[in-house]
C-alpha positions as CSV (number, residue, x, y, z in Angstrom):
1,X,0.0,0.0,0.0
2,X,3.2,2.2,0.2
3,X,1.4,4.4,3.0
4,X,3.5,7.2,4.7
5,X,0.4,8.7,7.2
6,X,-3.3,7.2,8.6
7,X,-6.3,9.5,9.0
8,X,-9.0,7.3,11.3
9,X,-12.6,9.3,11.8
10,X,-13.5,9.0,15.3
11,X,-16.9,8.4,16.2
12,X,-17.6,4.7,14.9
13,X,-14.8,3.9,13.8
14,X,-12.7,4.6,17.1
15,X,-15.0,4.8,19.5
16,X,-18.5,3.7,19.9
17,X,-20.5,7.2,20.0
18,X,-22.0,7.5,16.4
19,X,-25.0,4.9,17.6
20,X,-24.8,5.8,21.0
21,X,-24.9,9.8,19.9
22,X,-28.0,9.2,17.1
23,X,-30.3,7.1,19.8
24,X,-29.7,10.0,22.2
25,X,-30.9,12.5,19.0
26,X,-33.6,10.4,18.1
27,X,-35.1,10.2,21.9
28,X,-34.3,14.3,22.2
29,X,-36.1,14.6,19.1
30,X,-39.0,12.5,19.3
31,X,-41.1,15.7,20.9
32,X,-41.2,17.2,17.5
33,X,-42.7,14.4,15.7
34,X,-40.3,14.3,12.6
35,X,-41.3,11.6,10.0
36,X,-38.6,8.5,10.8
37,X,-38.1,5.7,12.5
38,X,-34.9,4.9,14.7
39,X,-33.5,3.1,11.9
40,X,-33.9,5.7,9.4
41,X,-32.4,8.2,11.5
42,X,-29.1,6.2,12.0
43,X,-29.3,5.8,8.1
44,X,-30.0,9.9,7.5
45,X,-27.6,11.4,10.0
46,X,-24.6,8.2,10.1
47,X,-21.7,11.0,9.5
48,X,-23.5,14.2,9.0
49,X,-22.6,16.9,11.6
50,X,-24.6,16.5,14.4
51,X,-25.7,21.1,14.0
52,X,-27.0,19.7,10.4
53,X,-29.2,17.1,12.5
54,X,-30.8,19.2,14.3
55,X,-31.2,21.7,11.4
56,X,-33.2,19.1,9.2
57,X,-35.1,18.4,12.1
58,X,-36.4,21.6,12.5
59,X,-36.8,21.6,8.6
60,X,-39.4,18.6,8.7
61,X,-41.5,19.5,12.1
62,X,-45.2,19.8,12.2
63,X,-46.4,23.4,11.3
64,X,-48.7,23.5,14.1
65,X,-45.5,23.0,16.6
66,X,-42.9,26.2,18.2
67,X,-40.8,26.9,16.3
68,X,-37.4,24.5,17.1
69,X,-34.7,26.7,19.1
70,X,-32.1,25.1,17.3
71,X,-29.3,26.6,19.1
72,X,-30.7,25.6,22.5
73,X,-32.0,22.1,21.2
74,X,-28.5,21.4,20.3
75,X,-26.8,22.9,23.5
76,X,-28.8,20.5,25.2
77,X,-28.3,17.2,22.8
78,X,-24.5,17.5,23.6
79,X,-25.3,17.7,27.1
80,X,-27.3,14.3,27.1
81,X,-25.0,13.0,24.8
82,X,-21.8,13.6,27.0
83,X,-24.0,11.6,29.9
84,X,-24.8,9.2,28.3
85,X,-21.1,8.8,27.0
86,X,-19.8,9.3,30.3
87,X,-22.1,5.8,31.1
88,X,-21.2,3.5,28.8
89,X,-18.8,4.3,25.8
90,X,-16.3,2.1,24.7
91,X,-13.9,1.9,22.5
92,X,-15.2,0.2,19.0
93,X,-13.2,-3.6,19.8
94,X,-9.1,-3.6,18.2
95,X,-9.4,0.6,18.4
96,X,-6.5,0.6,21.4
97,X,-4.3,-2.7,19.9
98,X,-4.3,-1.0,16.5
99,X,-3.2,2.7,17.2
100,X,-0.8,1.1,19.5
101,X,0.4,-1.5,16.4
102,X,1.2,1.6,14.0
103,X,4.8,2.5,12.6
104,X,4.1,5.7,10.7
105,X,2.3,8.6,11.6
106,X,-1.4,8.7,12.7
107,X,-4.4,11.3,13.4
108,X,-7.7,11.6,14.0
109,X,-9.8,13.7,11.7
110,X,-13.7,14.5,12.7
111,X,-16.5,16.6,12.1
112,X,-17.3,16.6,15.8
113,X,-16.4,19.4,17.9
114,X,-13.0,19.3,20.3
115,X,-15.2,19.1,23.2
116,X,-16.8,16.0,22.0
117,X,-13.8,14.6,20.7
118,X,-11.9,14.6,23.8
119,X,-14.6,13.4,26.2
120,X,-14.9,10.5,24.0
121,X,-11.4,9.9,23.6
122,X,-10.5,10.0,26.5
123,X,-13.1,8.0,28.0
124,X,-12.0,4.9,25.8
125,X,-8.3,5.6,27.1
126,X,-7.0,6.2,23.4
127,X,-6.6,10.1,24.5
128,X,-2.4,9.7,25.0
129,X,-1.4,7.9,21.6
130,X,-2.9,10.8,20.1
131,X,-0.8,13.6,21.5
132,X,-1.9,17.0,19.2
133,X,-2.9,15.3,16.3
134,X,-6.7,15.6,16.4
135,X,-8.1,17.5,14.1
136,X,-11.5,18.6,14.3
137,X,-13.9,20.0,11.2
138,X,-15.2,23.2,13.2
139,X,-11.6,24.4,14.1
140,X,-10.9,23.4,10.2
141,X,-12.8,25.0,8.7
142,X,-13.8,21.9,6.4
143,X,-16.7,19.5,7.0
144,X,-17.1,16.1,5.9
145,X,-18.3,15.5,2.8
146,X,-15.6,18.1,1.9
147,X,-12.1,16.9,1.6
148,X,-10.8,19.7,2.9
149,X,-10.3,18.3,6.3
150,X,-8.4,15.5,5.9
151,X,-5.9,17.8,3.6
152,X,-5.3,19.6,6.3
153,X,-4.5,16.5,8.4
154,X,-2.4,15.3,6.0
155,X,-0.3,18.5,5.8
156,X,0.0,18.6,9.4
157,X,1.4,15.0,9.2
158,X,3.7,16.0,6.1
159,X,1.9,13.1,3.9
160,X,0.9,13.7,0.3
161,X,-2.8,12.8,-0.3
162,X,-1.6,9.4,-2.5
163,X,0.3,7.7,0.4
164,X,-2.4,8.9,2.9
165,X,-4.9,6.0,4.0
166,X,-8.2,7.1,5.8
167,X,-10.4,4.6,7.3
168,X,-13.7,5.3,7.6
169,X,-17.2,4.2,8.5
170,X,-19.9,6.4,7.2
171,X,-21.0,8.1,3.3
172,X,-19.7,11.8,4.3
173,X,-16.4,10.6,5.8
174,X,-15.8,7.9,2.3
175,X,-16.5,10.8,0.0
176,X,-14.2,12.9,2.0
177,X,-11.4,10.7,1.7
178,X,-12.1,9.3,-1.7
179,X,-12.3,13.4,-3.1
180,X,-9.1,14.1,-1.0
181,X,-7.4,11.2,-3.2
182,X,-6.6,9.1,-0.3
183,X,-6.3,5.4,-0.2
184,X,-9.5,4.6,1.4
185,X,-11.1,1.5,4.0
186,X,-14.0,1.3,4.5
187,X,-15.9,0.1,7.7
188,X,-19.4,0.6,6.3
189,X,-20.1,-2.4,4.2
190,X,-21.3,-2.1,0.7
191,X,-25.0,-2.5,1.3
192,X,-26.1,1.4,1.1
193,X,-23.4,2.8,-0.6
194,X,-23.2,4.3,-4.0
195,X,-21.7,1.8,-6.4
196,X,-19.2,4.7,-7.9
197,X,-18.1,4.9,-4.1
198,X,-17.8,1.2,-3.2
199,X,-15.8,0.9,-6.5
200,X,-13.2,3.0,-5.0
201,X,-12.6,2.0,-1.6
202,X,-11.6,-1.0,0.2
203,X,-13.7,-3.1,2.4
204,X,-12.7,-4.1,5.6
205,X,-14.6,-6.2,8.5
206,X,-13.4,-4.3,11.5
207,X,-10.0,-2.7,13.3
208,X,-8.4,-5.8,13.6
209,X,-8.8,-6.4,10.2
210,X,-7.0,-3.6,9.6
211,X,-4.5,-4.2,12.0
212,X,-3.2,-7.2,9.6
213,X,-3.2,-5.0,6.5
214,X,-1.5,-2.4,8.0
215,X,1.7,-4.7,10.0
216,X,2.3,-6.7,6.9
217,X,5.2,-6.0,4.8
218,X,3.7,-4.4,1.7
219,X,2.6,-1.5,3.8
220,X,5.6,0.1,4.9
């Protein structure tokens, strides 16, 4: 794979708060009787910056309802979501053993906030392998689907784009890496995904997995 740097998203792919985070958005939002189930909420919002959420939440409530205070709905989401992290988050299983595996450079790259990212982070104990190589889409500037973001990782790590791998687990974050012209892995599988996107990434079946790929010879 001649890789020099690896750009991981964060929340489920590193750590398990993407499902945790969208049942505490679906509960949060169930006063404003928007038009989908659980399921189709994970589906909708798997990726998609959580101030978007809320925004097409707002889009698709009842007429006859207040008017959503978006600012203050999502003040309070990230409030229930950092309780219920602070419960029961864990790492999503290899997370710890692979980061600690790596020879060459690594980073985080999400479209949460920094707030989010290092409650959850350091919560699952992965925190310290990190050291200041987070990088986080509001501070950015650059939100995933954009490629911007990881670019800017990338940089930071002194990779090119080519010999930069992301790995990935969402639609926003796989179109990020793939426009960014990164080697891409995929955790999603290919059910739900665009074929022109499956076509260019590579499916994997979880961080151990990718542990394998990444220690064998042909990727140094």
């Amino acid at each position: 794979m001649n890789l020099s740097a690896i750009l991981f998203d964060l929340d489920g792919t590193l750590v398990d708060s993407e499902r945790m985070g969208l049942d505490v958005l679906f509960d949060q939002a169930q006063g404003w009787r928007f038009p989908w189930s659980r399921q189709e909420m994970h589906h909708r919002f798997r990726g998609v910056p959580m101030a978007q959420c809320v925004a097409e939440i707002a889009r698709h409530a009842p007429t006859d309802l207040p008017v959503l205070d978006e600012v203050q709905f999502l003040k309070d989401l990230r409030l229930a979501m950092a309780a219920q992290f602070r419960l029961a988050l864990t790492e999503i299983p290899g997370a710890k053993a692979l980061l600690q595996s790596l020879s060459i450079p690594f980073a985080v790259a999400t479209n949460g906030p920094r707030e989010k990212a290092e409650l959850t982070l350091s919560l699952t104990g992965l925190r310290e392998l990190l050291g200041d190589r987070v990088f986080c889409a509001p501070e950015v500037g650059s939100f995933k689907p954009e490629p911007g973001l990881f670019l800017h990782a990338a940089q930071a790590l002194g990779c090119s784009p080519a010999r930069c791998a992301v790995v990935e687990d969402s639609l926003p974050g796989l179109l990020a890496g793939l426009a960014a012209g990164m080697q891409v892995f995929s955790l999603h599988p290919p059910e739900g995904l665009p074929d022109d996107v499956a076509k260019g990434v590579v499916f994997v079946q979880g961080l151990p997995d990718l542990q394998a790929r990444f220690a064998s010879p042909s990727s140094g």
